[in-house]
C-alpha positions as CSV (number, residue, x, y, z in Angstrom):
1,X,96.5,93.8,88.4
2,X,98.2,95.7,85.8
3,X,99.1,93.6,82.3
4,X,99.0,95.7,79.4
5,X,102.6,95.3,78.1
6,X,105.1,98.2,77.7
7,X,107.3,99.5,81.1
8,X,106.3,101.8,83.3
9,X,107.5,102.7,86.6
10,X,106.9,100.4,89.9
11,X,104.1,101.3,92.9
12,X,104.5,100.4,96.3
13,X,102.3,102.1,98.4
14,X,100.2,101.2,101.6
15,X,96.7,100.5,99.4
16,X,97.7,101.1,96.1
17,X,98.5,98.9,93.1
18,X,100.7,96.0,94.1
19,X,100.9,93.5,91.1
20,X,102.3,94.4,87.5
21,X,103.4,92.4,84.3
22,X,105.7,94.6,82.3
23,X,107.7,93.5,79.3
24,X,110.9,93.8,81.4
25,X,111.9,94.8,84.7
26,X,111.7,98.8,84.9
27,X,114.3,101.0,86.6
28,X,112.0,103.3,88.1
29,X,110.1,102.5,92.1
30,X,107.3,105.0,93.0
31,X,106.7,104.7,96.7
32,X,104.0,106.7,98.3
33,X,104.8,107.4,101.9
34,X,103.9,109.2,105.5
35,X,105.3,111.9,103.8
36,X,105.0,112.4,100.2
37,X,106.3,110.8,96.7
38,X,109.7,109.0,97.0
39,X,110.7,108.5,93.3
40,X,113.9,106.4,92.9
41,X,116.1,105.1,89.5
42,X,117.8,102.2,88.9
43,X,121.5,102.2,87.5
44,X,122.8,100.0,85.6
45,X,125.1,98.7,88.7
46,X,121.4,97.6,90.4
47,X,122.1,99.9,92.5
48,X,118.9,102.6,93.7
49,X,118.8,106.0,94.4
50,X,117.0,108.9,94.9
51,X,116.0,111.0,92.1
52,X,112.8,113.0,93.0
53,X,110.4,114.1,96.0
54,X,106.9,115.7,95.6
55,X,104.1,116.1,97.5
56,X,106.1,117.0,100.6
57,X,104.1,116.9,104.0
58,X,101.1,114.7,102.5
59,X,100.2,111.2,104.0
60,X,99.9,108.7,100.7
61,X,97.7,105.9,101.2
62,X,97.9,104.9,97.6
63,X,99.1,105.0,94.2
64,X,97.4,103.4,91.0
65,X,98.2,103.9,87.4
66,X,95.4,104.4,84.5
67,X,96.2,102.7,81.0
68,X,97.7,105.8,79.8
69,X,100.7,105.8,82.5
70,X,98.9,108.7,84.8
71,X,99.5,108.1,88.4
72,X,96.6,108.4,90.6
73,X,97.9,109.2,94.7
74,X,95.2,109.0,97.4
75,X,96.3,110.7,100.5
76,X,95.1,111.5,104.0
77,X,93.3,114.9,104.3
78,X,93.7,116.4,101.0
79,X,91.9,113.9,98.6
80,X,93.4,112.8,95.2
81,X,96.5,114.2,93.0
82,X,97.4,112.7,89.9
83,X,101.0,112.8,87.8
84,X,101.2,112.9,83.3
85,X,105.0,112.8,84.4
86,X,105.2,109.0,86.1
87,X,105.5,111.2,89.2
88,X,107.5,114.3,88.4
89,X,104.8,116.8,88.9
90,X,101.3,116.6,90.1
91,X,97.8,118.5,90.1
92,X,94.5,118.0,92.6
93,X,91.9,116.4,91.1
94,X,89.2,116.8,93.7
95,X,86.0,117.9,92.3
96,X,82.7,115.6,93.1
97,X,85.0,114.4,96.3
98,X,83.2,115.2,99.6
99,X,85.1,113.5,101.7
100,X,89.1,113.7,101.6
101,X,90.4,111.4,103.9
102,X,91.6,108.6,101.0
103,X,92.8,105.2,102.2
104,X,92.7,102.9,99.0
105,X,92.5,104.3,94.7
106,X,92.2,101.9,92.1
107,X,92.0,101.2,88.2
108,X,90.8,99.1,86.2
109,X,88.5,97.7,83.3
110,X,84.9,97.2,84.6
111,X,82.7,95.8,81.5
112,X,85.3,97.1,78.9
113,X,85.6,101.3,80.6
114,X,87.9,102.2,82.5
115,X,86.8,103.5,85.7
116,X,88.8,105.3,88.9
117,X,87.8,104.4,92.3
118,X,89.1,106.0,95.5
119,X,87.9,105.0,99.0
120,X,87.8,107.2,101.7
121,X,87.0,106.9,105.7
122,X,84.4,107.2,106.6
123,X,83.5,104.8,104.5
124,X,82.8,106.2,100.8
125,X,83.4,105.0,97.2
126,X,83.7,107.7,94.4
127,X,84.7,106.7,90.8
128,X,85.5,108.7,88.1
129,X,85.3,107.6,84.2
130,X,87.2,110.7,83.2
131,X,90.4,110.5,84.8
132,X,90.1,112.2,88.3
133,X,88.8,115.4,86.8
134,X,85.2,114.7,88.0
135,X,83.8,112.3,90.4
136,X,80.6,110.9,92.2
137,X,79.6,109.2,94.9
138,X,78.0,105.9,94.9
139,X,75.2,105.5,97.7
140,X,74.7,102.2,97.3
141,X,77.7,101.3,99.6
142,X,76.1,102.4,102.6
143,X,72.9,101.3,101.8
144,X,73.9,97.6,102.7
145,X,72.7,95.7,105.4
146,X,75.1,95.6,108.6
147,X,76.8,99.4,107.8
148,X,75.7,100.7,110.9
149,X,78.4,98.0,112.4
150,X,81.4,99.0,110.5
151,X,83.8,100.4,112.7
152,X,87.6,101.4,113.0
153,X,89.7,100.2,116.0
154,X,91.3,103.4,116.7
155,X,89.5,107.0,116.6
156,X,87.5,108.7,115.6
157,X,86.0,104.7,115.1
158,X,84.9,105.0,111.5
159,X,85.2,102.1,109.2
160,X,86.9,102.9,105.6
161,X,87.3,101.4,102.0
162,X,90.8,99.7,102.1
163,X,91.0,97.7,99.2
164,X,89.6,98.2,95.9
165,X,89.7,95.4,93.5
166,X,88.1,95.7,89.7
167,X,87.5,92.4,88.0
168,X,86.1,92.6,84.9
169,X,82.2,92.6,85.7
170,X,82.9,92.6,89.2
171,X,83.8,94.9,91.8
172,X,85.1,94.4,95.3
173,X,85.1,96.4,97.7
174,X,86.8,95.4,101.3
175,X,86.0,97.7,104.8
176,X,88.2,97.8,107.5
177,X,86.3,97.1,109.6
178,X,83.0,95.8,108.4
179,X,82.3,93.7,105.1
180,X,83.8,92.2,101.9
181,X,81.3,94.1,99.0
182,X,80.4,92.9,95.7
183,X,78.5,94.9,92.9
184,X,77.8,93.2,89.3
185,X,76.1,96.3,88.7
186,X,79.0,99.1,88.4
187,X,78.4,100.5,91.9
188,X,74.4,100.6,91.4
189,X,73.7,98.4,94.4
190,X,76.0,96.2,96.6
191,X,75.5,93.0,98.4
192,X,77.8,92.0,101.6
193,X,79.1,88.7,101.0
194,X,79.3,85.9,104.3
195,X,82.7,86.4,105.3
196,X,81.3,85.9,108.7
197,X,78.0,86.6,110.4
198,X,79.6,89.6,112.8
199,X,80.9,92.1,110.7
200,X,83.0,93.4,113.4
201,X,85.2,90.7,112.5
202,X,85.2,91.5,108.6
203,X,88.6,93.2,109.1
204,X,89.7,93.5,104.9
205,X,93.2,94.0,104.5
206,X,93.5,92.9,101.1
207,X,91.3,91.0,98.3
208,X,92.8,89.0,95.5
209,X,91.0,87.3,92.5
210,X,92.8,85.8,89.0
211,X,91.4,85.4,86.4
212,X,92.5,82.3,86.0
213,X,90.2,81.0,89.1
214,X,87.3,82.7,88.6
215,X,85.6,81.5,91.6
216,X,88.5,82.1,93.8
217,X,88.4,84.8,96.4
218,X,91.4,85.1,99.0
219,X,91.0,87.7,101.5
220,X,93.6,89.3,104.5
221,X,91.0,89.4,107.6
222,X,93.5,91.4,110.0
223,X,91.2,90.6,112.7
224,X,90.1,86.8,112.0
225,X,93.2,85.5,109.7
226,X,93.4,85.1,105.6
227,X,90.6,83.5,104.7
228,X,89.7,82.1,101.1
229,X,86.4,81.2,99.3
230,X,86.0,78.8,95.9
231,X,82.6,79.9,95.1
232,X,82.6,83.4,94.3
233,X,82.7,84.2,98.2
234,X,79.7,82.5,99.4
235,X,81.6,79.5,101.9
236,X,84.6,80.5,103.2
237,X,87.9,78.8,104.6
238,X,89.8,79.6,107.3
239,X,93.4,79.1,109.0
240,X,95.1,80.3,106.2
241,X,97.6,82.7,107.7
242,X,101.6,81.6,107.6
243,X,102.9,80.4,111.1
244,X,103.6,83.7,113.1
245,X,101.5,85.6,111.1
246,X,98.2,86.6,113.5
247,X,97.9,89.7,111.6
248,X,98.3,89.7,107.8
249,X,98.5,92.8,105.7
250,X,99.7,93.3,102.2
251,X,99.3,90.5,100.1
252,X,100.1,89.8,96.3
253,X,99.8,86.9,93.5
254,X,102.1,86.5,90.7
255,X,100.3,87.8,87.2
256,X,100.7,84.5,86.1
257,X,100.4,82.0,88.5
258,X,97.7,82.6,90.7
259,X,98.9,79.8,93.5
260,X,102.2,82.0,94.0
261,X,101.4,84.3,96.8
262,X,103.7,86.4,99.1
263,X,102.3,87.7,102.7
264,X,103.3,90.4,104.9
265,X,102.3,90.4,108.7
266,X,102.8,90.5,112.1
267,X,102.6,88.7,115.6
268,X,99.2,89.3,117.4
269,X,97.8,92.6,117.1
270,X,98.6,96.4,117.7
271,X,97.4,96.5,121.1
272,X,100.2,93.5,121.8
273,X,103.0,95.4,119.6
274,X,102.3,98.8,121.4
275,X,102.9,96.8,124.7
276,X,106.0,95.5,123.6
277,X,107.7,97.9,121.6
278,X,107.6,96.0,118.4
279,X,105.4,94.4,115.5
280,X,108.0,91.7,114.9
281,X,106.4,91.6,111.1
282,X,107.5,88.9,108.8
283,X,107.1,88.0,105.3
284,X,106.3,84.3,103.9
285,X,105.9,82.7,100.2
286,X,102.8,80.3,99.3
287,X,103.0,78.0,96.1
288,X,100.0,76.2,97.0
289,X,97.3,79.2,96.9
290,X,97.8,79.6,100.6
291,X,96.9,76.0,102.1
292,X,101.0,75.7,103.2
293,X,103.4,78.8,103.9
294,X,107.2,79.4,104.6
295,X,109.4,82.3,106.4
296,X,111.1,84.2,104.3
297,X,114.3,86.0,106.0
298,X,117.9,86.1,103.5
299,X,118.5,89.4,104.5
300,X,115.2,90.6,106.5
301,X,114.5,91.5,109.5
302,X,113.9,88.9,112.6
303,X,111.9,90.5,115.1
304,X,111.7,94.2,113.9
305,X,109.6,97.4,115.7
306,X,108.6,98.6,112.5
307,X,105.9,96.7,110.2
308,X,105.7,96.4,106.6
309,X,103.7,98.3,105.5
310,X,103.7,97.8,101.6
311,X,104.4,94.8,99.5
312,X,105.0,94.6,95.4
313,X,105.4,92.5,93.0
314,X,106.5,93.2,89.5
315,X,106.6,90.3,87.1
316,X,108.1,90.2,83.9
317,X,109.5,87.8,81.1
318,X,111.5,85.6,82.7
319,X,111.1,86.4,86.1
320,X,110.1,89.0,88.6
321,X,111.0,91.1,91.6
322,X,109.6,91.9,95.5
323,X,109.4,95.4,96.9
324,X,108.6,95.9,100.7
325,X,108.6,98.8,102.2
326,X,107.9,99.4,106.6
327,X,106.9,101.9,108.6
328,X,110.3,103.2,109.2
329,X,110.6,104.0,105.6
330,X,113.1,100.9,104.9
331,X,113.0,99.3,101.2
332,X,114.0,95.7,100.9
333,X,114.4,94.2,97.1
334,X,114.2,90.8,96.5
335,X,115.3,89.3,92.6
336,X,115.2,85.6,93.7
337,X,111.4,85.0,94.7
338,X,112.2,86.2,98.2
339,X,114.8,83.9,99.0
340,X,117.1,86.7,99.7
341,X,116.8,90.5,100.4
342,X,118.8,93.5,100.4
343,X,117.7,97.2,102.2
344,X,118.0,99.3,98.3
345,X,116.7,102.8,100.1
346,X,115.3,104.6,103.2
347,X,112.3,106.8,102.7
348,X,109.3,107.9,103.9
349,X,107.5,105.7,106.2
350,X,105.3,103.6,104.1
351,X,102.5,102.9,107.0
352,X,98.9,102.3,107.3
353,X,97.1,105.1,108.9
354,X,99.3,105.9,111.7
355,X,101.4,102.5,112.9
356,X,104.6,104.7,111.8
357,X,103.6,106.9,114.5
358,X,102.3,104.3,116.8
359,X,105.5,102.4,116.1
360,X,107.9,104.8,116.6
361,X,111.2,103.9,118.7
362,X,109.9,105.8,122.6
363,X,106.7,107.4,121.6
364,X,104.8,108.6,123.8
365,X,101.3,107.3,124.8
366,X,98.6,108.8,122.8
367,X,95.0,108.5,122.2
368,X,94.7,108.6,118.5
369,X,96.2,105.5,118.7
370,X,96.1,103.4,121.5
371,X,92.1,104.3,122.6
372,X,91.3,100.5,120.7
373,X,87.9,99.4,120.3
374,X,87.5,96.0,119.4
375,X,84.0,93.2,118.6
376,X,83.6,91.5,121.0
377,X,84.8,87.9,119.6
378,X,88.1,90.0,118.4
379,X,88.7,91.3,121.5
380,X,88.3,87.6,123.7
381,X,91.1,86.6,120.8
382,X,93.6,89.3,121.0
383,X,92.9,88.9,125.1
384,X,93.8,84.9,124.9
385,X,96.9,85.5,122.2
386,X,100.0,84.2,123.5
387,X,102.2,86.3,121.9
């Protein structure tokens, strides 16, 4: 959660940074897609458009930014890139990686250094303390108890990092699918927190702490529903997702109220949206910290194909603004708290893994994406949804 002051430019990516304060609201959206960097500016009219591509043909998990305004990009297949130009041009930054398939980067302060994490499937974390020019592995991930469990619904079946969080002397680490991590060691060793006793239905989406509630963990479990813990992750409470929501997904907090939370999802699960044609994703607002939701639609979609697959939110004095982006490369805005939305751009699909392709309007069936294997308590529940 970015907070240093000054402007920079907006991320909205599938894994990537997804809360800023900024001074003021800044005119320039970096969206990391299916298929490259979309950069787009702001007029004064509020009106968006396109002013830049790069990285043409490269699937973009995720986009951080380090305290000097460098963009990091994690993509699928041909590790991490990183921009001096907010995006303009970029460079590989690959050595000490031995894996290259990157779903999540992150930045942040851990004990008063900056460090660079990127998550990869099968499930590794790197960090870097220079930048991106070098990085190592840390073992310790797969050294916990459980990881011969973790797993991946679709092939080739191997669990990844997908969210990254850095909290100050903490880090978090969340497996899809597999366990919620914690290290108070810098990535030394790591210790799998109760999220529940099968780790086949540890299914991180997203992790969120504040700083303001240090003891507060909330979690998107896209398998078992958003979950969230007041003692540092060791009890855990359940039934948190908004009504219609069986599958949440990107999830944010406003900088400076930590009860404000906006929620991105969809009905049942992919095995029930490739059935039917369509995710039929949503999007609902929390002021409570996620005990009481409500559907937001002014202007979005009501029973959509696509899914979102990225959510933003940028705050700044005096207010702040939503970003959402789907897996048909459709950008919604919203300058009112999400009461009401407008489409601002089309771009590349912004899409975990491959639901733009499993998504797609007629597709035809294939194995990458529909050979599913679930746990067994997942699988009696996405059986027995009624959706």
């Amino acid at each position: 959660m970015h907070g240093a002051g000054g402007v920079g430019p907006i991320l909205l990516s599938s894994s990537g940074d997804n809360m800023l304060r900024q001074d003021q609201p800044s005119d320039r959206l970096v969206i990391g897609t299916a298929d490259g960097m979309f950069l787009l500016r702001r007029a004064d009219s509020g009106e968006w458009t396109l002013a830049h591509r790069a990285l043409q043909g490269c699937a973009v998990a995720a986009v951080t930014r380090l305290a000097n305004g460098a963009l990091i990009a994690g993509t699928h297949g041909q590790g991490v890139s990183r921009s001096d130009d907010e995006g303009q041009t970029w460079r590989w930054i690959n050595n000490g990686l031995t894996v290259f398939d990157v779903w999540s980067v992150r930045a942040g302060m851990l004990n008063g250094r900056e460090c660079l994490y990127a998550g990869t499937l099968p499930a590794h974390l790197f960090v870097s303390q220079d930048g991106g020019e070098t990085w190592r592995d840390l073992p310790a991930l797969r050294q916990v108890p459980g990881v011969e469990h973790w797993f991946f619904p679709p092939p080739p079946h191997q669990g990844h990092v997908k969210d990254i969080v850095v909290d100050g002397t903490r880090l978090l680490v969340g497996i899809e699918v597999g366990a919620l991590l914690v290290s108070e060691d810098e990535g030394a060793t790591f210790t799998a927190l109760p999220v529940d006793p099968d780790p086949r239905d540890c299914d991180l989406h997203r992790i969120l702490v504040h700083p303001a509630r240090p003891g507060r963990i909330i979690i998107a479990n896209g398998l078992a529903g958003t979950m969230a813990s007041e003692d540092r992750g060791q009890t855990w409470q359940r039934g948190l997702n908004p009504p219609g929501i069986d599958y949440p997904d990107p999830l944010v907090m406003h900088p400076d109220d930590p009860d404000l939370l906006f929620m991105a999802g969809a009905v049942g699960w992919p095995p029930h949206w490739y059935a039917l044609g369509r995710a039929r994703t949503k999007i609902a607002r929390s002021r409570d910290g996620g005990k009481t939701w409500e559907r937001l639609l002014g202007g979005l979609p009501d029973g959509q194909r696509a899914i979102f697959g990225g959510l933003t939110l940028e705050a700044f004095d005096g207010g702040y603004a939503l970003y959402a982006a789907d897996s048909d490369g459709q950008v919604f805005e919203s300058r009112d708290g999400g009461d009401t939305w407008r489409i601002i751009a089309e771009v590349g699909p912004v899409s975990k893994g491959d639901f733009h392709k499993a998504l797609a309007r007629g597709r035809p069936p294939m194995v990458t994406v529909d050979a599913l294997k679930f746990g067994d308590k997942a699988a009696e529940r996405i059986a027995k949804a009624k959706v």
